[in-house]
N, C-alpha and C positions, 0 to 999 in steps of 0.2 A: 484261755482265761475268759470267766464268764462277762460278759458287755454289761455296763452301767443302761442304765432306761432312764430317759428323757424326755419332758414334756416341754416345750416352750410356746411364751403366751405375747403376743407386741399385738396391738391391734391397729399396724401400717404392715399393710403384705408383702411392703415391698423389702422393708427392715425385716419382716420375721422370714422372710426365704433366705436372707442373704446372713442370719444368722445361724439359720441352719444348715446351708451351705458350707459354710465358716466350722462348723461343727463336725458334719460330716468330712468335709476335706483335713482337717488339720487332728480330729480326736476320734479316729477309728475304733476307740474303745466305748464309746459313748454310739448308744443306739437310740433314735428319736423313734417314740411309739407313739408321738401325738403331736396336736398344733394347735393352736385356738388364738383368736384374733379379739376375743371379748370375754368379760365374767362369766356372764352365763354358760357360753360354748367350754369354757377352760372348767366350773363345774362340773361339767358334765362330766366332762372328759377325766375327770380327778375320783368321781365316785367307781369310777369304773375301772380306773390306771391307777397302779402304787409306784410312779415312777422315782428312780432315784434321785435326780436331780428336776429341779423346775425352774428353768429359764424363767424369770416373770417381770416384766415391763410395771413400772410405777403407774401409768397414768393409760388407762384405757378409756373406749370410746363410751362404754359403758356405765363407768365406776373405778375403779381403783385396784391393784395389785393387793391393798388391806382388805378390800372386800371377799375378794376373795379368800383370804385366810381366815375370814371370818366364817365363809361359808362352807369352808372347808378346816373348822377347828383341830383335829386330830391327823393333819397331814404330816406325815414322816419323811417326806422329801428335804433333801436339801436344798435350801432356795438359793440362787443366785441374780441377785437383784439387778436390773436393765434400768439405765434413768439416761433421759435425754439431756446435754449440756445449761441445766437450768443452775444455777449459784444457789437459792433458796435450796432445791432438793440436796445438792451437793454438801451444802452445810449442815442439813438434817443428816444424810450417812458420816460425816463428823463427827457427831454431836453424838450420835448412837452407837459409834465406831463399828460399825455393820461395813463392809465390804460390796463394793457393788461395778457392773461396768458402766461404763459412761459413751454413750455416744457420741462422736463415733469412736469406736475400740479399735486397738490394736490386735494383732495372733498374740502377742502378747499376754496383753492383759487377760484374754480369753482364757488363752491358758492357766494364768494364776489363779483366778476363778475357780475353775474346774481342778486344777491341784488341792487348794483350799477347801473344795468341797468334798473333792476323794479323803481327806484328811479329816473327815467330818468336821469341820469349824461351822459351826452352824449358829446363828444368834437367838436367843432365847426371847422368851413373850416380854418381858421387861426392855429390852431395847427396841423391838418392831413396837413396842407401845412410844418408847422415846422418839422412835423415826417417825411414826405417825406424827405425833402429835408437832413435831419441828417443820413435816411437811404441810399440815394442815394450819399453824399457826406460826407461820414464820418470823414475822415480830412478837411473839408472845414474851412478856418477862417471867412469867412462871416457867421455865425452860430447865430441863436435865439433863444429864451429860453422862454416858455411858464409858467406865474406867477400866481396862483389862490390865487385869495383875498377872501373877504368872498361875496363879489359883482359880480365878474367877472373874467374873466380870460383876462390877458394882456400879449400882447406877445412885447417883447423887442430883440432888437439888444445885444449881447454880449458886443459891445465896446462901447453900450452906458451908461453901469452899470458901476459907479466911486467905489461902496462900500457897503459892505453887513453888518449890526449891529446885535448881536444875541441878542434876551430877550427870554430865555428860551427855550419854547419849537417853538419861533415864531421867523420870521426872516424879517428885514428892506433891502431894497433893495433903494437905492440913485442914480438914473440917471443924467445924464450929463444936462437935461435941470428942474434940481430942483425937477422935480416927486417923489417924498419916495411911497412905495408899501411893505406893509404888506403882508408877506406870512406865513400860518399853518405850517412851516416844518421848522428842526432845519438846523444853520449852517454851522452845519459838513456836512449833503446831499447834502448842495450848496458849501461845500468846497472840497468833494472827487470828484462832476460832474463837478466843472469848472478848478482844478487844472491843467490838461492840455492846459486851455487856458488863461495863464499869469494872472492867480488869485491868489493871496499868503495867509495863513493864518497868519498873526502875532502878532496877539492872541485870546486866548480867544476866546475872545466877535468880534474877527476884520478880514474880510477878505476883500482884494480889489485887486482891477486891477491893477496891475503893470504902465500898461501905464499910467499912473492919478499920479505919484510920482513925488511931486516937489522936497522936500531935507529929507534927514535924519538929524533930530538934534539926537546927542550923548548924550548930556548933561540928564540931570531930570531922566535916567536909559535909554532914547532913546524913538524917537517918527517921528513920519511920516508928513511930510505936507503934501496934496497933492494937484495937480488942482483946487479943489472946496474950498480951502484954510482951508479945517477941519484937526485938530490933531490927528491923531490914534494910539495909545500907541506900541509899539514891545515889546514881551516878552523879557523878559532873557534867554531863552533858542532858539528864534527865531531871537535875533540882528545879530550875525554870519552869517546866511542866508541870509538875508536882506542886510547886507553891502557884500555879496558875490554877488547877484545878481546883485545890483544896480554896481559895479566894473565891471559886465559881458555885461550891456546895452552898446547897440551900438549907 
């Protein structure tokens, strides 16, 4: 069976031996034709190598893991993205639903990685634009959110999502110009990543955007109009919250 070709880029030597080590011992099928510790050096090495997969670390000494795909626009490698345990970056591969490992990794996760990449799942220029820009502006409120269906992957504006529906293990997504978008992941994941940006849970089955609330009715145990003139029920243990907030809108 003919070997996978790999490039991997960390600019700490000590992280990029022990990743390649980690490589070598555990994925015999995976051959490392290169190494680089910086943009420039990882450049080079790219104009020269069409390797299959590219190991690439977010944050180098240099510049940046973006820089590099900038500078190497037409790369056909599979990327599998390296980010060290920072929250900020974490919530940018959220947000971009890009796949990545995190330091420190398991054989594990390594493996999943490299499954996913044999699988070509690869992220398109619209979500490394989403990852960028959540890494370089981490409190920005202009922020987007990359949605994979079982079709495609749709990237949406935050303020243009009125409301999110759970069924199970699967979640509806309801934009402002009528779009619904079925996504594989449950509502709690889209209710712990968007809670910082005026997304409420109140209940269950219901999370939405605050700014899309026409009135609270009290009555029938309490319930939400909103914008798009749909009813979404407030738990009982979530009314208190809801009429605090909506008293706190300016």
């Amino acid at each position: 069976m003919k070997k996978l070709t790999s490039i991997v880029v960390d600019d700490i030597p000590v992280a990029l031996e022990m990743l390649c080590a980690d490589i070598e011992k555990n994925h015999p099928e995976i051959e490392i034709i290169g190494k680089a510790t910086s943009v420039i050096e990882a450049a080079k090495l790219l104009q020269k190598q069409k390797p299959d997969i590219l190991f690439l670390d977010i944050m180098l000494g240099d510049g940046t893991g973006f820089d590099l795909l900038e500078i190497v626009p037409n790369l056909q490698s599979k990327i599998i993205f390296v980010t060290a345990s920072d929250a900020y970056a974490i919530k940018a591969f959220k947000f971009a639903a890009i796949d990545y490992i995190l330091k420190p990794y398991s054989n594990e996760d390594l493996a999943n990685s490299i499954a996913k990449a044999k699988e070509q799942i690869q992220p398109n220029k619209e979500q490394i634009a989403v990852l960028q820009e959540a890494i370089k502006n981490p409190v920005s409120t202009n922020q987007k959110i990359s949605l994979h269906t079982s079709e495609k992957i749709i990237v949406v504006q935050l303020s243009e999502i009125i409301r999110c529906k759970s069924d199970n293990n699967y979640t509806t997504f309801y934009l402002e110009n009528g779009q619904k978008i079925l996504v594989s992941k449950t509502l709690k994941y889209f209710a712990d990543m968007l809670k910082e940006h005026g997304f409420s849970r109140v209940h269950q089955s219901h999370l939405i955007n605050t700014k899309y609330i026409k009135e609270f009715i009290k009555s029938d145990g309490g319930y939400l109009i909103l914008k798009d003139k749909s009813n979404i029920p407030v738990s009982v243990r979530k009314r208190n919250e809801v009429i605090e907030s909506l008293n706190n809108l300016k």
